[in-house]
ROZA-850839 format. One record per residue (C-alpha): x negated, z negated, y negated. Coordinates in steps of 0.02 Angstrom, whole numbers, plus 32768, in hexadecimal, padded with zeros to 4 digits. Each point is the difference from the previous one (the first is absolute). Last residue first. Example, Ala and Ser with C-alpha at 12.3 -4.5 7.8 and 13.67 -1.06 7.14 Angstrom:
2
7D547E9B803580457FDF80AC
//
This chain:
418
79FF7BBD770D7FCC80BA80027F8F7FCB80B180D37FD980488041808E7FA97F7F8073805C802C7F9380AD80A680197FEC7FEA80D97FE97F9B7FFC8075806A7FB2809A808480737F9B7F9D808580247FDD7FE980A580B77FD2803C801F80B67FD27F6A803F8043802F7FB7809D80C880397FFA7FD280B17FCE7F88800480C380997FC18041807780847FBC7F7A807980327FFC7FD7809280AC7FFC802B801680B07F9F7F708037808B80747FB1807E80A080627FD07FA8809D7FD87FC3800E80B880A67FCD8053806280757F757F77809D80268056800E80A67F827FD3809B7FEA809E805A7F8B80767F907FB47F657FB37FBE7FB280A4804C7F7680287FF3801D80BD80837FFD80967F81802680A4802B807C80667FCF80A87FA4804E80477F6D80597FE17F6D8087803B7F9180907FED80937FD37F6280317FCD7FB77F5080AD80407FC380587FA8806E7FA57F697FE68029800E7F4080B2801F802080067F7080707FA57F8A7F848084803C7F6F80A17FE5805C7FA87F4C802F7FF57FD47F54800A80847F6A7F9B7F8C7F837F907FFA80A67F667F647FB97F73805A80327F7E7F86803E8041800080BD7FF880B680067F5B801B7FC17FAB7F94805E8062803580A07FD780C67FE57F367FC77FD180197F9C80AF801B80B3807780AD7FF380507FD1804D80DB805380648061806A80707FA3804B80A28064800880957F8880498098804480657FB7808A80587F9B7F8980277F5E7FC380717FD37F71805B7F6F802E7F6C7FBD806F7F8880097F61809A7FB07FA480267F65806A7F3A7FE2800E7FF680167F3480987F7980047FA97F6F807F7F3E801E7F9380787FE97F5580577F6A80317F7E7F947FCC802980457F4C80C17F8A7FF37FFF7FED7F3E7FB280A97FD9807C806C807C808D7FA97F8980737F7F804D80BD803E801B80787F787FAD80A07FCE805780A77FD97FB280A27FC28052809D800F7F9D7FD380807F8D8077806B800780A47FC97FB97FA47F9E7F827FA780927FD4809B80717FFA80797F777F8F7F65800E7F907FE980B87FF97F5F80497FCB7FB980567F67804F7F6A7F987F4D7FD77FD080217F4280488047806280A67F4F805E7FFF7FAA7F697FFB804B7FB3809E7FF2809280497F3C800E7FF17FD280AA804A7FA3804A809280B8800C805180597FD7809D80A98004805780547FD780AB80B8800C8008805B7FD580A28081807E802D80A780078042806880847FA180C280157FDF803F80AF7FC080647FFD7F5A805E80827FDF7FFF803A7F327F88809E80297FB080607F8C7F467FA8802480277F9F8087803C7F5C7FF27FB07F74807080347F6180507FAD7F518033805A7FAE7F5E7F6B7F9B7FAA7F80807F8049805D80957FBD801B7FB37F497F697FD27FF47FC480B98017807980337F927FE17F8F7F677F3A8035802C803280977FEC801080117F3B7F607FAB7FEB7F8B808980447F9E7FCA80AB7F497FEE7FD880107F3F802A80308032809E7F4D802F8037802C801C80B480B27FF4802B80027FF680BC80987FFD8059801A7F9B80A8806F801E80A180B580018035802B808A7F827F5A80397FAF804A80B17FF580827FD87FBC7FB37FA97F777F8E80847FF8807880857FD58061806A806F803180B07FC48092805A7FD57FE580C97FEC7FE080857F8B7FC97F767F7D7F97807C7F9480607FDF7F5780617F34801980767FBA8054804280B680527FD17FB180C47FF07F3C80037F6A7FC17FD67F857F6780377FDE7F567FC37F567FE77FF47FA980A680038092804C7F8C7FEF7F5D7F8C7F43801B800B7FF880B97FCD803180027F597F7F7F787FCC7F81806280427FAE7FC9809D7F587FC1802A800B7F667FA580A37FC5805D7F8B801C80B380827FF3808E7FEB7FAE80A5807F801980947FE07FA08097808A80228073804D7F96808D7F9B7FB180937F987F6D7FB080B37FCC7FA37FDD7F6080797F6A7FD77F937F3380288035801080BD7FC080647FED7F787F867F6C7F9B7F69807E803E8032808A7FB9802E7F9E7F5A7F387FD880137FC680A38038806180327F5A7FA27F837F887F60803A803F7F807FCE7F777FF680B27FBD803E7FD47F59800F7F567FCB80747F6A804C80977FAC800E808C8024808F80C17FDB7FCE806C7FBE80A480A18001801680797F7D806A800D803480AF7F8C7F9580677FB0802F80967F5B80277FB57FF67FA17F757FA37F7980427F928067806C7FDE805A7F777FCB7F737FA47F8D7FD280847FAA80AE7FFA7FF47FFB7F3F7FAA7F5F80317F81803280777FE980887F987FAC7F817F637F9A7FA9808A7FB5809C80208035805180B3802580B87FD6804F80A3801E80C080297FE7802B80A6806E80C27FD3800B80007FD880BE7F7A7F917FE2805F7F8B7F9380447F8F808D7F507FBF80267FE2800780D3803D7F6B803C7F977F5280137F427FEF80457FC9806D7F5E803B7FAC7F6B7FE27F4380557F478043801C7FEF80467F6180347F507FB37F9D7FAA807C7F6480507FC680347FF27F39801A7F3880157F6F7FF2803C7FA280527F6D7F9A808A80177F4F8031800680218085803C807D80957FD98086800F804C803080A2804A80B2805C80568044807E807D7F4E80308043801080B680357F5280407FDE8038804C7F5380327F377FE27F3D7FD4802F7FB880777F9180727FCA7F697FC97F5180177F52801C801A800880787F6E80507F5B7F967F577F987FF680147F8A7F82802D7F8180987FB9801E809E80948042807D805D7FAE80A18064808D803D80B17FE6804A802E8043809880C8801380567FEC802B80AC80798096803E7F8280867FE67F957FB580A07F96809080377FEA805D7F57801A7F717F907F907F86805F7F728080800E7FF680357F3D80147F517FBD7F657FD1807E7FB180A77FC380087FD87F477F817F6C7FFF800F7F4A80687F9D7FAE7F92803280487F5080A280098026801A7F61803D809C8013806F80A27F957FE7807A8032809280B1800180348078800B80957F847FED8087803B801680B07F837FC1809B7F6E805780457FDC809C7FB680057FA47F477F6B7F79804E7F958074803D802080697F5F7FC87F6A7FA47F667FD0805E7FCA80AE7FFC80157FE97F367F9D7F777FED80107F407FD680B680028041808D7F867FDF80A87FD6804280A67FAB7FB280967FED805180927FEE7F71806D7F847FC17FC780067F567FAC7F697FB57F6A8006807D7FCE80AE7FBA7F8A7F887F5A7FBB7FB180A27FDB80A580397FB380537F6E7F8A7F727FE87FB5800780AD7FF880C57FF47FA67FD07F557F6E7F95804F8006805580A07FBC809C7F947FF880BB805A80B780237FE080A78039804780997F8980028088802F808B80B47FBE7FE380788003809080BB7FC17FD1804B7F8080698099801280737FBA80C28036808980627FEA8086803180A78086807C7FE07F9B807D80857F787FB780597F5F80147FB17F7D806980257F3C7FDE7FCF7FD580577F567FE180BE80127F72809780237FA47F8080677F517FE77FFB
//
């Protein structure tokens, strides 16, 4: 077997795309390529996996759907270690997220679970036959529904200039999203400068902001840059702006209505070119009602608005973030193999108040906490939140029965009493 897909010539793609479908049923490889017959693609099947690798050393395959469960690990092992450059998506049983998250450690870029709809199949096909996603750059991980439109939107924003204001709770990634906005727009190559307004004391954010100028203040031995200047030609980041004290807001408006900054001290004003990407865990609108915000400022702001999903809206990306994270934090010491099911069970039942910050903090910890190959739930790995979060769970449910028992009894005793 060659170590490498056929050559091509140089500058020259294949006209049509390549698409290989993987499984042991003519019944669904039948199905799967009519539903391929709306993209303008070449589609092949294989029953086996020697059929399939005769098939991939023979002509160029862009992309293929393997079953999993047929096929097994060491198909998704082969292809990626002689042919890394052939994009494979796993087809998975549904309810059964360790094949997913076995197959992604394997190299598989992708899963759907079966059955599936149609529309779903052609979906991940369309996703997968174009360009690469535009968010990768920034680290983003996921392909819910409710990501595939976050990535959409920042497609749409991308090479705009107007701001942007980014929604959503803690630890859902509101930064790799701003990343993400600079990173696929033509300010791609200047700075990225994020700054956390909660983190910093309200004496230290005008200085962070705006800069100094030598004598302005006790301390300032020299001048310094702020991050406006810093950001010049590329994108600031003001996470959680609705921390930011009232009495520089009027300042910060008044630098993105005039493109200049004052330092602190100084009365020269020094021109800046930056596009102004903000987000907060907080309701702005709200907060402008409670007079704890700036109208003129959220207006100013809030021209486009997207909304980050929580990790418990979008859980069947769970199995594609826990692979992200185990090959994140690898290590020679520790080398994971294999996701044991009690770990899936009781990840997918906890609901991640914390989100994805949460899941990779609790997969870190499991690594390092642990032992072995295989990621268990045992107690001295899994953090006490995951186990007290499904026993509360239970319990809540096991309160909502007796509840609806005793007023079952309750009706019926008034009902005898009648």
């Amino acid at each position: 077997m060659g170590a490498s897909q056929p050559p091509i010539a140089p500058g020259v793609n294949p006209r049509r795309r390549t698409v290989l479908i993987i499984d042991d049923e003519a019944t669904f490889l039948d199905l799967c390529r009519e539903s391929a017959s709306t993209s303008d693609c070449d589609v092949r099947t294989a029953i086996t996996a020697a059929e399939a690798l005769h098939i991939i050393d023979r002509r160029y395959v862009d992309l293929i759907f393997a079953s999993a469960a047929v096929c097994g690990l060491q198909l998704i092992r082969i292809i990626q270690e002689n042919h890394p450059g052939i994009k494979l998506v796993a087809f998975t049983v549904q309810g059964v997220p360790e094949m997913a998250a076995h197959a992604l450690h394997e190299g598989a870029i992708d899963f759907i679970e079966r059955p599936f709809a149609v529309g779903d199949f052609q979906e991940k096909l369309k996703q997968w036959l174009g360009p690469d996603s535009p968010c990768s750059p920034s680290g983003l991980v996921g392909r819910s529904q409710s990501m595939q439109k976050i990535y959409n939107l920042i497609q749409t924003v991308a090479d705009r200039e107007f701001p942007v204001v980014i929604l959503g709770e803690t630890g859902t990634g509101k930064e790799l999203v701003a990343q993400a906005i600079h990173l696929s727009g033509p300010r791609k190559d200047g700075p990225f400068m994020p700054v956390d307004c909660s983190a910093l004391p309200p004496t230290l954010v005008e200085s962070e902001l705006f800069g100094y100028v030598r004598g302005a203040f006790t301390g300032a031995e020299q001048d310094r840059k702020g991050l406006f200047e810093a950001a010049h030609r590329g994108s600031l980041f003001l996470d959680e702006i609705g921390e930011m004290p009232t009495d520089l807001q009027s300042r910060l408006l008044r630098v993105i209505q005039e493109g200049e900054v004052r330092r602190i001290g100084s009365n020269k004003a020094v021109p800046v070119d930056v596009r102004i990407i903000a987000a907060t865990h907080r309701d702005l609108n709200q907060a402008v009602t409670e007079g704890s915000f700036r109208m003129d400022l959220y207006y100013r702001l809030n021209v486009f608005q997207m909304v980050l999903p929580p990790l418990r809206q979008r859980k069947s990306d769970i199995p594609l973030l826990v692979a992200a994270f185990l090959k994140k934090h690898a290590n020679e010491i520790r080398r994971i193999t294999h996701v044991s099911p009690k770990f899936w069970t009781r990840a997918m039942a906890y609901d991640w108040p914390g989100n994805v910050r949460e899941l990779e903090n609790m997969v870190e910890r499991s690594l390092a906490l642990g032992s072995g190959t295989v990621l268990t739930d045992e107690e001295e790995s899994l953090p006490q939140e995951v186990q007290a979060g499904r026993s509360q769970r239970l319990a809540t449910e096991r309160l909502g029965v007796l509840e609806k028992q005793t007023i079952l009894k309750a009706t019926q005793r008034a009902r005898d009493s009648s």
